[in-house]
N, C-alpha and C positions, 0 to 999 in steps of 0.2 A: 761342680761348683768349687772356686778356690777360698784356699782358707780365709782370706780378707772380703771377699763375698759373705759367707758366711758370718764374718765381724761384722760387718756393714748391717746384714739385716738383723741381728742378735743386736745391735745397736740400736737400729728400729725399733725392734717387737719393745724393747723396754723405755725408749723414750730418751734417750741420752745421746749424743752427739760425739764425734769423735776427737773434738778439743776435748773435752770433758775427762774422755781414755787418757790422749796422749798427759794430761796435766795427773791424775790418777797413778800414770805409769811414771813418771818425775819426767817426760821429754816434751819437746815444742812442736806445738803442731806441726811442723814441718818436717820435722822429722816420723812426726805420725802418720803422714800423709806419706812418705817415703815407702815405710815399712810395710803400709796399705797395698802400693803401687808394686809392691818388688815380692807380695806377699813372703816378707823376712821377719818370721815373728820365733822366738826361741821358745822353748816348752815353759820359761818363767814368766817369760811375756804371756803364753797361753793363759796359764793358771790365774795367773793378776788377772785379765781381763776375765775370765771365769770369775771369780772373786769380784770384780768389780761390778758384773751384771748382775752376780747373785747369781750364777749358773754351776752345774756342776761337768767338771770334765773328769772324762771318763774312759776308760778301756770297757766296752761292754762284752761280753763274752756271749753271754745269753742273758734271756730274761731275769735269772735267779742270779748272775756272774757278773759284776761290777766290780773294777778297781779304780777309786774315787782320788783325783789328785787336789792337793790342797793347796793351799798356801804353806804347811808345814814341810810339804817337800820340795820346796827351794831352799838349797844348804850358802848362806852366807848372805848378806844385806846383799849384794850387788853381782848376786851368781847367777849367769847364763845358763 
């Protein structure tokens, strides 16, 4: 399944709509629908949409081995 799949139904399961993301993420819908399309989304884009569904993203290792990415680990207002 591609990653914009995946956005699409994480979309779903919470009830939010993908203007809602792209206004969330400061872009226009069309250009959300771009980034959808071309599944071109950057690990800060990841993280924001994590953060914006209330989701946690993650490297899981195992069951006991999480490395949990935040909002804190985007360096700069406007860093890719």
């Amino acid at each position: 399944m591609a990653i914009s799949d995946k956005i699409k139904a994480l979309l779903s399961l919470k009830g939010k709509k993908s203007y809602e993301l792209a206004e969330y993420l400061g872009i226009t819908p069309q250009a959300m629908r771009n980034k959808l399309s071309r599944n071109s989304f950057s690990a800060s884009d990841l993280i924001k949409i994590a953060n914006f569904l209330n989701c946690d993203l993650a490297f899981e290792i195992n069951e006991n081995q999480k490395i949990i990415l935040d909002m804190s680990d985007i360096k700069g207002k406007d860093s890719e």
